[in-house]
N, C-alpha and C positions, 0 to 999 in steps of 0.2 A: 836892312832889307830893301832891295828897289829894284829897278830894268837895267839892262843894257844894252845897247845895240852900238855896233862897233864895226869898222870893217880892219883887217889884218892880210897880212901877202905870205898866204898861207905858201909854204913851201918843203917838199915832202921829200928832195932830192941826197939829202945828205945829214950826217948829224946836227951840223950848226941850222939847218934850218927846221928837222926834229923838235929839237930842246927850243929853239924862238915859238913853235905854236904853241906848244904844250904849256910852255912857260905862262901863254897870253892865254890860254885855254884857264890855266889854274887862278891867274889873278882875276879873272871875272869872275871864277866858282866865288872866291873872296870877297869881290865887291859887290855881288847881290845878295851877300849875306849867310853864305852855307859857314860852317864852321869845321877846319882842317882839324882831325884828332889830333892824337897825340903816335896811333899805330906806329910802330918800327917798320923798317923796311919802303918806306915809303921812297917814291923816286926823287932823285935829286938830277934837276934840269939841267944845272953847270956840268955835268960829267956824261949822262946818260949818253948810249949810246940809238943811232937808230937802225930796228930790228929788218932784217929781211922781210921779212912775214911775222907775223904773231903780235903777243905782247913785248915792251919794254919795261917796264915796269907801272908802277899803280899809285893812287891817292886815295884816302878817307875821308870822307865829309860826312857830315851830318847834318837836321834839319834844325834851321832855329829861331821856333816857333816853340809857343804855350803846349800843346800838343806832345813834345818831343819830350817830356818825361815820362808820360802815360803810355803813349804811342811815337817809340822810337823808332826813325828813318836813319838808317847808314846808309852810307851811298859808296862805293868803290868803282872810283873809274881807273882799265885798264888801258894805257895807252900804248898805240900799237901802228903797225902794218897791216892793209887791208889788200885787195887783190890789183891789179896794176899801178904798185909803188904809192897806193893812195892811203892820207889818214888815215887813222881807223881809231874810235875807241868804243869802249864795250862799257857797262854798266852793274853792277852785281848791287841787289837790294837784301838788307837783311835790318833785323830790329837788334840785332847786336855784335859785339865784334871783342874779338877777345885778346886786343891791343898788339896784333902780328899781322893784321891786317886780311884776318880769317873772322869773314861776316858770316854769320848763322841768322836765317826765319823760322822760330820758334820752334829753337833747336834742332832744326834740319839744315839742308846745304840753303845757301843764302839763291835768291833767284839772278838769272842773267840774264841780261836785256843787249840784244846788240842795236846798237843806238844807229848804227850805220844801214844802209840801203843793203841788198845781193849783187846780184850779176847785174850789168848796168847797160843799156843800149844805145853807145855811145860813145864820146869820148870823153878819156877821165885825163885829167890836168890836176901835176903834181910840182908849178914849176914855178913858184911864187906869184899869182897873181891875188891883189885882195880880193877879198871875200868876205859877205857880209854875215855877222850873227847876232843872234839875240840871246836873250837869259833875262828869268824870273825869279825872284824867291820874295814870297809875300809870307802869310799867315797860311798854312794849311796849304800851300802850294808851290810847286816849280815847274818850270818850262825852261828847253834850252834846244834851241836852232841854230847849230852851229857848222860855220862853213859853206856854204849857199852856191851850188851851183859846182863845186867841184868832182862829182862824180857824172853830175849830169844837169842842164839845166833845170833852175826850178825845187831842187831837192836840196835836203843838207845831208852833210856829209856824217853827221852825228845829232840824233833828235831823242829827245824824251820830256813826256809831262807826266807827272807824279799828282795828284788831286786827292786829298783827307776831304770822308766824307765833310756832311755839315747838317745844322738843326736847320729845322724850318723859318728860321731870319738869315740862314745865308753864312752861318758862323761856324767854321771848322769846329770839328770834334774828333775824339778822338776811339771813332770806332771801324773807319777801317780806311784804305787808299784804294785809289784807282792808277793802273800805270796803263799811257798808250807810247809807242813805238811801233818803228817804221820793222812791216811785214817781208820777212823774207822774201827774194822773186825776182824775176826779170821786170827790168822798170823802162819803160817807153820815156819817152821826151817830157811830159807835163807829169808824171806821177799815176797817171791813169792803170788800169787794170792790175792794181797793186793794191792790197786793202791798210789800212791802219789798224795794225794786233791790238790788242786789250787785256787786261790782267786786273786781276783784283787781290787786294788781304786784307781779311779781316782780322782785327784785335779782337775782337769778341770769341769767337769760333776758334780764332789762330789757326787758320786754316787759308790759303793762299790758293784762288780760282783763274783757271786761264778761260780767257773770256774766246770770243769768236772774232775772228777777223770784219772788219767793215762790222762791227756791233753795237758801237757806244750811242746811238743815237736812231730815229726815226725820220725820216722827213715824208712827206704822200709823198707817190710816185707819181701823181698827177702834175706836181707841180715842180718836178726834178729840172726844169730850164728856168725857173725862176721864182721868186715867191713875192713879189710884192706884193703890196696891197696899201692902199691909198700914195704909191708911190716912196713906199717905205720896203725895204728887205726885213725878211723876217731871218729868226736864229731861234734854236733849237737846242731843247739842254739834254747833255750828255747821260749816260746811267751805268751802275757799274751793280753786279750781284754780292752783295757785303757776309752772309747769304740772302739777305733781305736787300730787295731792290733798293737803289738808294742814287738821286739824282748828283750832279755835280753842276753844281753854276758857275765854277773856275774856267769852265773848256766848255765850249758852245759848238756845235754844225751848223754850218750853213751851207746854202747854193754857188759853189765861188765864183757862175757869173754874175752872183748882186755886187760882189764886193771889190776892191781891189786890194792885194795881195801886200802887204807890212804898213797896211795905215791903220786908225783904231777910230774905234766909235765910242758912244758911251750907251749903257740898255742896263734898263732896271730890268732884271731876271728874277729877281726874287721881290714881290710886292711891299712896299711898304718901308723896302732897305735900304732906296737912293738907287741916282745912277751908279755905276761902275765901268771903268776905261778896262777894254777890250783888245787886244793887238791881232787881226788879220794874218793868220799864218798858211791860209789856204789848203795844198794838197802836199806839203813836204813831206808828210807821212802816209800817204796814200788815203783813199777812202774812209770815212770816218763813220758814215750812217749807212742805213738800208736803205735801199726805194728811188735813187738818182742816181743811177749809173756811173759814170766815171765823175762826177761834177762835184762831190762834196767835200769841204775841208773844215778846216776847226781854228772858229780863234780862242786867244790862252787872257786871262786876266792880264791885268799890264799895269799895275800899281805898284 
């Protein structure tokens, strides 16, 4: 389990440069620690072709953490075609998978998350230049910012963070997740008047809640241009409805002019637990919190 952050000449033009992203897409799922099933049907990089539009084919991972017996995370990423000749991959979440690589959420259709931006206001580049990403996989957590700046400056082209609750020292448990990704929409230049979706499932309930756009977090609106204080930026913890409210110290809001945009800090969020490194991921997913206008983003743990 660890980070990664990598740049790749992403290129979207033809088969042989399909299968080189996809390929560099999979071995990070690997090297941060996700584990590839065993599902049939899974794609095979050396052959695939690349789609018009749509999917090409798909992966299975799962999470692999203490957690992941009690409270199983499968992950199916669809890789694909998105709208002018640009990357695309999709996400499908479910707590099981019935080795065809048909994931179910307690026992219903498994959920779909398009990891990807909408309509985009600007221009999109498909033509191998690199582009930077990140990826997480810790205890109770993932994060993945992948592709930076190809559909639009400032944005990736594929985002998602997954958060397992946790007890009151900070330590995942296994009673329910948070998922945020990037909101459907027409997206300006910096990410602004676009919110970051939210979703929740509980194990407990087994029952799976779509949260509200721009909702994981609070910031005053007084102070939506900055928040310091003693010359310090402050950060803000995330919250997801489990049905019972329930915090996340994994994914933080802040004001993103305190901060600068893929460096990391360290903040004790939970009292008593230590510091913990932080990675600055700003507005890639739009809006994060209530109360600060277009200004707020979110950093991800980075351990």
């Amino acid at each position: 389990m660890t980070t990664q952050a990598w740049t790749f000449p992403v290129d979207h033009r033809n088969d042989a440069g399909f299968r080189a992203w996809g390929a560099d897409f999979s071995a990070h799922l690997a090297a941060i620690g996700l584990v590839q099933t065993t599902d049939t049907g899974q794609i095979d990089w050396g052959t695939v072709s690349k789609p018009g539009s749509g999917d090409a084919g798909y992966e299975v991972w799962r999470f692999n953490d203490t957690e992941q017996g009690s409270a199983p995370v499968y992950l199916k990423f669809r890789y694909g075609t998105d709208t002018s000749n640009t990357p695309r991959i999709i996400c499908d979440l479910g707590d099981a998978t019935d080795g065809a690589g048909n994931l179910t959420l307690f026992g219903g259709p498994a959920q779909s998350f398009a990891m990807y931006w909408g309509n985009v206001s600007g221009t999109v580049d498909a033509t191998g230049i690199s582009r930077s990403s990140f990826m997480v996989h810790t205890e109770g957590f993932l994060a993945i910012f992948w592709c930076l700046g190809v559909k639009h400056a400032n944005l990736c082209a594929a985002s998602i963070v997954i958060a397992r609750t946790h007890d009151d020292s900070g330590v995942p448990d296994s009673t329910g997740l948070m998922v945020l990704y990037p909101a459907a929409g027409n997206v300006s230049s910096n990410g602004s008047n676009v919110n970051c979706s939210t979703y929740a499932v509980s194990y407990v309930a087994k029952e799976a809640i779509q949260g509200q756009a721009q909702g994981a977090a609070l910031i005053p609106t007084g102070r939506s241009t900055g928040t310091l204080y003693e010359g310090q930026p402050q950060v803000f913890l995330t919250y997801s409805f489990q049905p019972r409210v329930r915090p996340h110290m994994q994914v933080l809001a802040l004001v993103s002019a305190d901060f600068i945009d893929w460096t990391t800090f360290n903040a004790e969020i939970v009292p008593g637990s230590g510091p913990r490194t932080y990675l600055v991921a700003g507005r890639v997913m739009g809006r994060i919190a209530f109360g600060a206008n277009n200004a707020t983003g979110m950093a991800v743990l980075w351990e």
